[in-house]
N, C-alpha and C positions, 0 to 999 in steps of 0.2 A: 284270351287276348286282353283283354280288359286287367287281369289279375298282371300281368306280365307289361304292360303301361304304368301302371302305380311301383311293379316294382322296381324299373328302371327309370321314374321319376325319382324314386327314393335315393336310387344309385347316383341320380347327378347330383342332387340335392347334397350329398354327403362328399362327392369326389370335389363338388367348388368349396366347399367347406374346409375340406383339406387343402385346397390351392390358396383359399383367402388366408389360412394359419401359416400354411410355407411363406407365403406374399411377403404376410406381415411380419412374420420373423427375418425375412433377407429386409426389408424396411427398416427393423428398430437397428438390426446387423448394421448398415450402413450408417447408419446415424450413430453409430457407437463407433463405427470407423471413422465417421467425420470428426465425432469431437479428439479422438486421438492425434488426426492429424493437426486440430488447430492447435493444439496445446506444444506440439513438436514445433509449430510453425514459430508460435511466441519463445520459445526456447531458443532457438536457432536467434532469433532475432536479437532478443537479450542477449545472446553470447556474441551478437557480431556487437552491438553495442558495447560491451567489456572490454570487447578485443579493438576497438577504435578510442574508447578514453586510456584504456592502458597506449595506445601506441602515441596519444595523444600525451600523455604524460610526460613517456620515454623524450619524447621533445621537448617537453616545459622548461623556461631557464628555473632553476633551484633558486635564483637571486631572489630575494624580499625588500622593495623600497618601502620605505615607510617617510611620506610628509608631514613636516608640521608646520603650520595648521591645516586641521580638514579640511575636505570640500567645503567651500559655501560656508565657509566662517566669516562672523563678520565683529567689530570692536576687535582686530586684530593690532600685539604691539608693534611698533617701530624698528626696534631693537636686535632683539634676540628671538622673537617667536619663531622666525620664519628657517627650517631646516630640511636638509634630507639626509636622508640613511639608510643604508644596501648591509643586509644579512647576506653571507655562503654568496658573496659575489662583489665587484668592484663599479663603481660607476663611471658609466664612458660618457659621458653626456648630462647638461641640466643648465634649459633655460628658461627665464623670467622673464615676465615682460608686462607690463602696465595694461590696463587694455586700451588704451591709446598705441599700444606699441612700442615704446621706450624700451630697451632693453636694460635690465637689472645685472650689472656682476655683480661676480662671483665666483669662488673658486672652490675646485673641489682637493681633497684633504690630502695628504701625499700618500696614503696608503688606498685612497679611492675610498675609504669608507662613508664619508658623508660632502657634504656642500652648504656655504654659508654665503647672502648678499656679501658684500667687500662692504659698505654703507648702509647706516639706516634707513629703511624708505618713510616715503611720503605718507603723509597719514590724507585721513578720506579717499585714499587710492582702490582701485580694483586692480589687483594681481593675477594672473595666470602663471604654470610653472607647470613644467614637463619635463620626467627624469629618462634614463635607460640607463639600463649595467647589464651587465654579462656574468655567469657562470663560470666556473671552471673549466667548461666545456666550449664556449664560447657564446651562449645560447641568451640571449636578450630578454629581458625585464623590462616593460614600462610601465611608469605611473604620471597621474596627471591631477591636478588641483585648481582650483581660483578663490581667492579670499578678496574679502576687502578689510583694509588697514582702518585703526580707529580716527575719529573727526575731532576736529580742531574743539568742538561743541559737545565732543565726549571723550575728554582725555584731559590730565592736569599735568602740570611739571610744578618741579620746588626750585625754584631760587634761590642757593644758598650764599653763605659766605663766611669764612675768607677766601680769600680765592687759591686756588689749587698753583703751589709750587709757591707760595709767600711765608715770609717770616714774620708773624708775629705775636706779641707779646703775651705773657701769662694766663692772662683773665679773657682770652679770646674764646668765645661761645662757638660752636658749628652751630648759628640762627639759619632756617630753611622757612620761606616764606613762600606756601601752595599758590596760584593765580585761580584753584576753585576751593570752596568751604569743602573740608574734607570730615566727612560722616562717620567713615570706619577707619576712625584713627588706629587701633588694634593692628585691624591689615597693613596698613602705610607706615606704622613705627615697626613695626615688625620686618618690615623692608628695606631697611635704614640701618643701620652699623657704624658706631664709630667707637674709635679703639686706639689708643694710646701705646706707643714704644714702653712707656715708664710702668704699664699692667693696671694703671689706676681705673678704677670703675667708671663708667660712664654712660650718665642716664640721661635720658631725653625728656620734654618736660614740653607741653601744648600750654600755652600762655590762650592763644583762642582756634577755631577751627581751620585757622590758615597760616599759624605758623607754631614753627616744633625747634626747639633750642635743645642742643647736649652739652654738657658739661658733667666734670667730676666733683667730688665733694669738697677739696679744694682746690687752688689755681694748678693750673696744668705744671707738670714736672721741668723747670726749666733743661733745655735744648733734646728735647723729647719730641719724637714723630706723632702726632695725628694721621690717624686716616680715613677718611667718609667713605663708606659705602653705599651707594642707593641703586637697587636692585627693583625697580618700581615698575619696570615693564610689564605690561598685564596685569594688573593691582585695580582690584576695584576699590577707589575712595570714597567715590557715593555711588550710588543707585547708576547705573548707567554710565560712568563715569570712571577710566580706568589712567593708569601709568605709562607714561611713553620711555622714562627713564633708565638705563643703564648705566652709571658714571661712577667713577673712584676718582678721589681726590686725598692731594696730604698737603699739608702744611707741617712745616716747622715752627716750635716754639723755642724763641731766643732765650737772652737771657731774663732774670728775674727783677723788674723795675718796679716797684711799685710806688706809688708820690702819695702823701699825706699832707692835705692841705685844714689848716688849723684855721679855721674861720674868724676864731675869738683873737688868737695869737698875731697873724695874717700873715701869714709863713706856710708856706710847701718845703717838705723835706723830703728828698728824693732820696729813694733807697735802690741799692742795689743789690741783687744775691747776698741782702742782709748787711750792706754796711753801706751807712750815708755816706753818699755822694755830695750832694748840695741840698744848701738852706737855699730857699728863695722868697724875698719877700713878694707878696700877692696884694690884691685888695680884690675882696669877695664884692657877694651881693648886698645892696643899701640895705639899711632897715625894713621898707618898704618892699624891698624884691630880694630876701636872704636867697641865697643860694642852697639848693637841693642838700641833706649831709646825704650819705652811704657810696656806696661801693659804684662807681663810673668806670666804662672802659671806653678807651680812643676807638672811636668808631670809622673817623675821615679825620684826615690831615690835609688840610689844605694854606699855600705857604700865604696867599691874599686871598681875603673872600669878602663880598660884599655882607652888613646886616644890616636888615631893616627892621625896626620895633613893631611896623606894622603886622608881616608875618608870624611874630609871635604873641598879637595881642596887646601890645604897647604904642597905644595910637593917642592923636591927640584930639581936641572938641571939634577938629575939623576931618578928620579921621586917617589924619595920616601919621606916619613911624613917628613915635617919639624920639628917635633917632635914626638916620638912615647914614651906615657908614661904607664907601663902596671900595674901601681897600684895607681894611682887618686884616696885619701882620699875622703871619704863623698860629692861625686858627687852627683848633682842633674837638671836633666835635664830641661832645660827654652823654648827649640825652637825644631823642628823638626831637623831644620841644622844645631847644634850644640853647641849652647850654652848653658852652663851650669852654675854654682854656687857651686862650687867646692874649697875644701882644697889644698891646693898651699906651699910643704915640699921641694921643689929645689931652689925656689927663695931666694932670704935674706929678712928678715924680715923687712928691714929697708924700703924696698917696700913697704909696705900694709898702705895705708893713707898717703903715698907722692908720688907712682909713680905708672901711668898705662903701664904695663904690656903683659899683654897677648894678643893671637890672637882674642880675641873677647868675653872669659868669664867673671865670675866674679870673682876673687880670694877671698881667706880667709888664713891666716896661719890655718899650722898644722904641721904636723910631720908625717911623714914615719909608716904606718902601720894603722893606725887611730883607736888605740889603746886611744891617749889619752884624756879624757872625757875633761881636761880643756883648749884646743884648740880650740879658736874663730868656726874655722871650725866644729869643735864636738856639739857644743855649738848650732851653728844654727841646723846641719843634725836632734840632737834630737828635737829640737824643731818645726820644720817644718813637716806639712804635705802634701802629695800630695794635689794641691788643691787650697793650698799657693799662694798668689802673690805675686810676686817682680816687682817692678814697676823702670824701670831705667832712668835717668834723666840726662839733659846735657853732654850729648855724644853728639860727633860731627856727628855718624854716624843717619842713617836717622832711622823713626818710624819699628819696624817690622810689617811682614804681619800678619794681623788678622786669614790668616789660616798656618801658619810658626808653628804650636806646636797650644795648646789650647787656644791661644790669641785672641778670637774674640772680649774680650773686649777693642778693639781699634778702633772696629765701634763705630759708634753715634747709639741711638736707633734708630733714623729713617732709617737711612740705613742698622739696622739689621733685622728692621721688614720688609724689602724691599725684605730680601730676602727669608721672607715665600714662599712657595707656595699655602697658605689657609686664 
């Protein structure tokens, strides 16, 4: 009895032994079954994900807009920065609008490819702008943007002149005068074009950091096209400080006039396309105040104008004009600092081609009102255009400055190309 308890202790001992190995085999079994099914679960899941960006796709318009400027730009130009443009698709739609809410036209291109303001906008401004276009399918693109435009306090323009659609004469400079000191002359001349019908070279030349002169190596080709380009939009000048400008301009150069005024002689002999026209007797500047010699160009034509000695430094112990004349016949301006080429109705006539004279102009008879057409002085005023040279000669006073008025023709070419910065 006793032997027959131990041995069917033994027997269960051995039959759970075998239940706990079955147990644990249907255990690891199922846990081998589980990871099977999760790994089928992610699969199924990936594949409906495939199947939802592919069907996603199948929808998508093919169209590509593309803005410029990016989002959230800012120092943007005026001009021409601001554009849209649709790849594999046309655009149906695109507006602007301040964020005040203004709206901006514009119009988009006749083939639908892009869209451009009709004007340049406001600077310091915040823009928004929203495109759509379509596919070939019909299927919609949108894109969306906000910039702001550059500030009154980070942007320059140049001031040039002559002014755009005028005639005038030979020795006329395209002078551009910046309203900020510009840094990266390089970038800003580089931006700048000007170019002659006749194919003559033509270089530009920084007298100081806010203003930039072009001309060729002699006087412009008489009745020869000029044309200025200034492509300055987006152009950083200095530091922070960029281009609002897109403009072309032409002038016409007339014919070939050039005056030689003989200081010693006191005679103007006016040339034309190489063959004198008229003698004129002059009476230059006094001993005292010789008149500028070199190369002068008609800067202002004006047919009365008042002068006063004071504004140029000719004052007397009580500090006022050594002369103050407030109707100057058929004036025309030669220098920044004052000298002119002017009708001369106070003096005696017996002055003009035997005595100089004045503080430092040119004289011409004329008479009071400058009414009269056959007055030496009427005579030049109509015949002269801005542009004009007067070249002055044997005065005791010394060369004027090349930047004294539009006189840069008094450099040598090599030192005017010196003063490219390109």
């Amino acid at each position: 009895m006793e032997k027959r308890v131990r041995t069917d202790s033994k027997r269960w001992r051995r039959a759970l032994a075998a239940a706990s190995a079955l147990l644990g085999g249907v255990l690891v079994l199922t846990a081998c079954n589980g990871d099977d099914n999760g790994a089928g679960s992610a699969d199924a899941t990936k594949k409906s994900q495939e199947d939802a960006d592919a069907a996603a796709a199948k929808d998508t318009s093919k169209a590509r807009i593309a803005i410029s400027p990016k989002n959230g730009a800012t120092n943007v130009g005026i001009n021409s920065s601001t554009e849209v443009t649709v790849a594999d698709g046309t655009l149906t739609s695109v507006e602007m609008k301040t964020s005040e809410g203004a709206e901006v036209k514009g119009e988009i291109s006749a083939d639908g490819k892009s869209w451009k303001p009709s004007a340049k906008l406001k600077r310091a401004t915040k823009y928004t702008l929203s495109a759509t276009a379509k596919d070939a399918e019909g299927r919609e693109a949108h894109e969306n943007t906000s910039f702001t435009t550059v500030s009154q306090d980070n942007s320059f323009i140049g001031s040039f002149t002559p002014e755009d659609g005028s005639t005038v004469g030979v020795g006329m400079p395209v002078s551009i005068n910046f309203d900020k000191p510009i840094k990266d002359k390089k970038a800003v001349q580089s931006a700048i074009n000007v170019s002659s019908s006749s194919g003559q070279e033509v270089v530009g030349h920084w007298f100081n950091s806010q203003r930039l002169d072009f001309r060729p190596e002699t006087y412009w080709k008489e009745n020869s096209t000029v044309t200025l380009k200034m492509e300055l939009d987006g152009v950083e000048g200095s530091e922070g400080v960029f281009g609002v400008q897109e403009r072309t301009a032409t002038f016409q150069i007339g014919r070939n006039q050039v005056s030689t005024v003989d200081a010693k002689a006191k005679t103007m002999t006016v040339t034309r396309d190489g063959k004198v026209v008229k003698v004129i007797p002059i009476s230059a500047g006094a001993p005292d105040n010789p008149t500028y010699n070199g190369q002068m160009v008609i800067s202002e034509k004006f047919k009365e104008t008042r002068m006063n000695g004071a504004t140029v430094g000719f004052t007397d112990d009580d500090g006022k004009g050594e002369y103050d004349i407030k109707d100057v016949p058929h004036a025309m301006r030669l220098s920044t600092s004052g000298t002119f080429i002017h009708g001369n109705y106070w003096g005696p006539r017996s002055v003009f081609g035997s005595a100089n004279t004045s503080h430092g102009c040119v004289g011409l008879a004329d008479v009071k009102g400058a009414n009269d057409p056959d007055q030496p002085a009427a005579w030049f005023y109509e015949n002269s255009l801005i542009g004009d040279v007067v070249t002055v000669m044997n005065s005791p006073d010394k060369q004027i400055k090349p930047d004294n008025g539009l006189n840069g023709w008094n450099l040598s070419w090599a030192d005017w190309k010196a003063g490219s910065a390109v």
